[in-house]
N, C-alpha and C positions, 0 to 999 in steps of 0.2 A: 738641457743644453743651454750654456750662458752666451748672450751675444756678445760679438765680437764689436761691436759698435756703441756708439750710443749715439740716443734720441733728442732732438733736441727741437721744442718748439718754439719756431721763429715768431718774434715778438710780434703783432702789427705794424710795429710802426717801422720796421726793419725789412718788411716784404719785399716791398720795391728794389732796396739794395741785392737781396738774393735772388729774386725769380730770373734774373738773367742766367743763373748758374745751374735751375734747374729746369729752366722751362723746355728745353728738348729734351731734356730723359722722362719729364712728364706727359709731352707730345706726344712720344711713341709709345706709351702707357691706353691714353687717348685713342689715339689712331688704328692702335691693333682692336678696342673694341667698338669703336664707331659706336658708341655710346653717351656722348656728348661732347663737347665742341672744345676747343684748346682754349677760345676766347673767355669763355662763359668760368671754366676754369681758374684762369689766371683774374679775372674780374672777381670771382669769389673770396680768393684771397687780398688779392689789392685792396678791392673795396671794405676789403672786413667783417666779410660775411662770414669769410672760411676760415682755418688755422693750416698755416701749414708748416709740417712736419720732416725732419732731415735725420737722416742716420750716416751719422759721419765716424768713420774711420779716419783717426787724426784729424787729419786738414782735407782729406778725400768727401767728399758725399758720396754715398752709396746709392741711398733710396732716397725717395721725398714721397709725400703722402698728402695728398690734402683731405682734411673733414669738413661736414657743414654737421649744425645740430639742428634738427626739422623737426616739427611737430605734426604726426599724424594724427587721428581722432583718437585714439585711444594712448600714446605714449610719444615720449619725446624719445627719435634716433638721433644715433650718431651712423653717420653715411658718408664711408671713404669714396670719394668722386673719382679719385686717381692716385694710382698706386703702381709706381714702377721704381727700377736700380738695377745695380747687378751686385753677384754676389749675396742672392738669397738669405742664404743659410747666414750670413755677418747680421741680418735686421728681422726677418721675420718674429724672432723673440721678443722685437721690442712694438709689435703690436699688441700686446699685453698694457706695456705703459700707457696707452693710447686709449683701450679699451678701462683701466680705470681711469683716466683722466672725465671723459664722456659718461662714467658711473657717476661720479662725481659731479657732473655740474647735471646728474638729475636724467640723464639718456638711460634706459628701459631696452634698449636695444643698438648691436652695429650692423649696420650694414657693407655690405662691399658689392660693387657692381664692376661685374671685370670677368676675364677669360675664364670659360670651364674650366679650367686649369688648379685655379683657387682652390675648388672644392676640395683637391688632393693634396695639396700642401697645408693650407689650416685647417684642422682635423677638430679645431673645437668648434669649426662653424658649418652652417648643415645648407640644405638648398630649402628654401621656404618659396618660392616664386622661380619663374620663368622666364623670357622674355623669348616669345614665340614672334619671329618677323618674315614676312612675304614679300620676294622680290616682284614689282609693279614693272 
């Protein structure tokens, strides 16, 4: 299946000018997994920690994605923070581009942290972890 979109990653220095356009489609990304915080996000990218990622349909954005590259003890990840849009089926093919991108500068692994949901639609990636939580 060819996307109907394409990928395009926003420069650093160009962050600021966008994140107003996507920072509520990536909230509700956020929000629905209460996973980490909208601020901490948007800080990643600003600051230049993160890259973040847009699938635009013409002049539309679809999706936006943000990544960090992290080093655990044994291998460098690539770990999508937030990952939402609409119109699925237009972008999820261009996580592919994304995934050799993070081949590339040396990542060993992607991760995604986000709704059970994932596991059904990207079918080349598996459940390796949990996150088991208890309401207090």
């Amino acid at each position: 299946m060819s996307a109907l979109a394409d990928l395009i990653c926003v420069p650093p220095q160009r962050v600021r000018e966008i994140w107003p356009r996507v920072e509520a489609m990536l909230g509700r990304a956020v929000l629905r997994t209460d996973l980490s915080h909208t601020s901490d996000i948007a800080r990643d990218v600003i600051e230049g920690d993160g890259l973040l990622w847009l699938a635009c349909d013409g002049e539309k954005i679809e999706a936006a994605a943000i990544t960090l590259l992290m080093r655990t003890d044994r291998h460098l990840v690539c770990l999508i923070t937030a990952l939402g849009g609409e119109n699925r089926d237009h972008w999820v093919p261009l996580l592919s581009q994304i995934e050799d991108w993070a081949r590339a500068e040396g990542a060993k692994r992607m991760r995604l942290m986000g709704r059970a949901g994932w596991a059904r639609v990207l079918k080349d990636y598996h459940v390796s972890n949990i996150v088991l939580e208890k309401v207090l």
